[in-house]
SERO-4910 file (N, C-alpha, C, O; in steps of 0.05 Angstrom, whole numbers):
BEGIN
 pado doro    nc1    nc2    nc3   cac1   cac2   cac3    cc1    cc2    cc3    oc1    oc2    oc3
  Unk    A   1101    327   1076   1087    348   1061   1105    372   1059   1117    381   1079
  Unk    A   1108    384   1035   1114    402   1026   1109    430   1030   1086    438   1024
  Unk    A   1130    451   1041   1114    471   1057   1116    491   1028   1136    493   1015
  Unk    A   1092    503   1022   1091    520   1000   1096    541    999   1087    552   1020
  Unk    A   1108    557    985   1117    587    979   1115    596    948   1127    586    929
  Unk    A   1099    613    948   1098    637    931   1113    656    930   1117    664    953
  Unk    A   1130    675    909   1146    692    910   1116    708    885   1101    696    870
  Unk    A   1119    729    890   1097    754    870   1127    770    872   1144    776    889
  Unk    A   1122    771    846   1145    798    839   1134    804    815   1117    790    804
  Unk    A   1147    836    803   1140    841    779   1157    849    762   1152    867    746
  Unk    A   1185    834    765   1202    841    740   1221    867    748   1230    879    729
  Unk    A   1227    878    777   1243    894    778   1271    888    801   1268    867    813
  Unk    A   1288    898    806   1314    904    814   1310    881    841   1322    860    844
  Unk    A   1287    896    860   1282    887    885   1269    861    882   1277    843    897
  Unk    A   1257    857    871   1234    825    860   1258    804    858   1259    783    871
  Unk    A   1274    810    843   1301    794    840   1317    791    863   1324    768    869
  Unk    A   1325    812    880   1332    807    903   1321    789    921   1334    772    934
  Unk    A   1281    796    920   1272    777    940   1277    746    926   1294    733    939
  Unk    A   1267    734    907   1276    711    897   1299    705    908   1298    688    925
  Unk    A   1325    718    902   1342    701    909   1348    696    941   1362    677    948
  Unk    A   1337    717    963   1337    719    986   1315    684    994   1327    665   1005
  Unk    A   1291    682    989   1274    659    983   1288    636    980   1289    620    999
  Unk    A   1303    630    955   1317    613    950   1334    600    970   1334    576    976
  Unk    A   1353    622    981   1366    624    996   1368    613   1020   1387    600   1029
  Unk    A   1341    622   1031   1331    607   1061   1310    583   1050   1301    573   1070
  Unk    A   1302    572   1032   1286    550   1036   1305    526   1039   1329    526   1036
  Unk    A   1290    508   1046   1302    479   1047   1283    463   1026   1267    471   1008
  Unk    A   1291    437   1037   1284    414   1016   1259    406   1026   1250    384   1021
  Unk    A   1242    425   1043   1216    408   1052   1208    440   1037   1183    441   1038
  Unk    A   1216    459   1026   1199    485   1009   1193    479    983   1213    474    970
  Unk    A   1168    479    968   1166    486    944   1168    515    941   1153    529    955
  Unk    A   1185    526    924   1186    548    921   1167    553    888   1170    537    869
  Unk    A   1154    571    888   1133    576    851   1138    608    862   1136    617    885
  Unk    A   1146    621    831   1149    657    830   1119    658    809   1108    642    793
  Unk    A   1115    678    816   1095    692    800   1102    716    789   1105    736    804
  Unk    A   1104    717    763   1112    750    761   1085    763    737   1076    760    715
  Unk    A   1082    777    759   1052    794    757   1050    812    739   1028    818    729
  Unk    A   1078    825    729   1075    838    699   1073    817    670   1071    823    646
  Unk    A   1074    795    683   1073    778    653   1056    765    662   1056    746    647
  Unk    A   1040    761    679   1011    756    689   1017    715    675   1037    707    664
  Unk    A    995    700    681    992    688    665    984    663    653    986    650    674
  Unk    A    977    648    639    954    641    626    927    630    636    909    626    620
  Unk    A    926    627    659    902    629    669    895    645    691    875    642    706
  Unk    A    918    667    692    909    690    707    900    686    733    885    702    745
  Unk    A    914    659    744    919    650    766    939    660    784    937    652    807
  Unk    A    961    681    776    977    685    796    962    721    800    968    735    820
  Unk    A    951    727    786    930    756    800    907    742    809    895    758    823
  Unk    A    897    724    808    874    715    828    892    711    857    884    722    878
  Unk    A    909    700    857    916    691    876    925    717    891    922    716    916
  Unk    A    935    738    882    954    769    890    924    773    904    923    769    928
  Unk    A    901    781    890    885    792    903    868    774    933    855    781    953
  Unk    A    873    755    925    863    730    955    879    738    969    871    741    992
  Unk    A    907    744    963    925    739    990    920    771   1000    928    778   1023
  Unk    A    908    786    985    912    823    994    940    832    990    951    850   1003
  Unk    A    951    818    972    980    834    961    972    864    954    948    863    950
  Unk    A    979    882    951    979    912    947   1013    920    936   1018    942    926
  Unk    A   1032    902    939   1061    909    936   1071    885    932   1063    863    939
  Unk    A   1102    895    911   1115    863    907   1145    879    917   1151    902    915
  Unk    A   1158    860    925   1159    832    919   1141    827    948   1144    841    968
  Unk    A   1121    803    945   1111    795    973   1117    757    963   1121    742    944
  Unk    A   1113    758    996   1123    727   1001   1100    717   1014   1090    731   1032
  Unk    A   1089    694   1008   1065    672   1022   1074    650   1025   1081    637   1005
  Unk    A   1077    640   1053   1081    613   1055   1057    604   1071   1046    614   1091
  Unk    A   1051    577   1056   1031    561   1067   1005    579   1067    987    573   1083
  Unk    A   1000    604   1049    969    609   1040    970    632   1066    948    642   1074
  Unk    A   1004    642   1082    995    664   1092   1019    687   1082   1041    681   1074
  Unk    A   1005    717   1085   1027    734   1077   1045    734   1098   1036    729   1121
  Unk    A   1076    740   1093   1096    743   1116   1088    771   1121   1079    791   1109
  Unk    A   1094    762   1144   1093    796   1165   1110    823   1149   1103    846   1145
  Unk    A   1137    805   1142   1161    825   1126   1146    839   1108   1141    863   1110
  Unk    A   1137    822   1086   1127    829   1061   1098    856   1071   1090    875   1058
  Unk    A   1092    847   1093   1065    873   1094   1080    897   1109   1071    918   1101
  Unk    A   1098    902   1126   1111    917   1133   1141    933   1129   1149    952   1142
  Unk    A   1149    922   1113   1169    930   1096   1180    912   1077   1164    900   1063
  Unk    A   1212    905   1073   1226    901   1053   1232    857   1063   1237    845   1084
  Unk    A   1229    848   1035   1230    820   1046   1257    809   1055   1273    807   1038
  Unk    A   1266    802   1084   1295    792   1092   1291    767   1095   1271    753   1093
  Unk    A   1317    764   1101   1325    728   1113   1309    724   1135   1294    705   1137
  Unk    A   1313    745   1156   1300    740   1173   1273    732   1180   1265    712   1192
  Unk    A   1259    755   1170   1231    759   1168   1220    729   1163   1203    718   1176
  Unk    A   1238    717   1135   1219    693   1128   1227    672   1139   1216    651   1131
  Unk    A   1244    671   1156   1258    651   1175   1233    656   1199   1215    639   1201
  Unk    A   1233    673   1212   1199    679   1223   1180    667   1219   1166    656   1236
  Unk    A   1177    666   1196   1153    657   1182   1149    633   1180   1126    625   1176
  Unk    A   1176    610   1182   1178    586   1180   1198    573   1158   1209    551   1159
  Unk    A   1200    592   1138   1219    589   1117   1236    577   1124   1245    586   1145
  Unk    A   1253    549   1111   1273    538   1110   1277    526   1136   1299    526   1146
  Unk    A   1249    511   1152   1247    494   1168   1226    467   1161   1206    469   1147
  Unk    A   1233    443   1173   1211    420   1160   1182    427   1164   1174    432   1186
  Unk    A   1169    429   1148   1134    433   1142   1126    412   1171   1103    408   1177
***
């Protein structure tokens, strides 16, 4: 099974950074899916989901249906989501 990740960004400087930081650390057991919340979209599923998870800020990172710690307390790193489980087998 496939460990899931969400990237919420909204189209700026840092959002791009986190993506490619994400990218970066997943492996082959991560689905990685971005949402970008300024282009919202078509079933307005990736703001249902922002507000389930209690996003308040992007870029935030969810793996496996929880927020990373990084993402609620500051800026998203390698580290943080290596913490989190990122880019280890599900």
């Amino acid at each position: 099974m496939k460990r899931q990740v969400e990237v919420f960004i909204a189209g700026c400087p840092l959002c791009d950074d986190a993506v490619k930081t994400v990218q970066g650390v997943a492996c082959e057991s991560c689905e990685v899916k971005v949402y970008d919340l300024r282009e919202g979209c078509a079933t307005n599923e990736c703001r249902d989901k922002a507000t389930q998870y209690g996003i308040h800020k992007v870029p935030a990172v969810v793996i496996d249906g929880k927020l990373c710690d990084c993402c609620q307390h500051g800026a998203v790193t390698a580290e943080g989501l290596r913490a989190a489980g990122l880019g280890q087998p599900a």
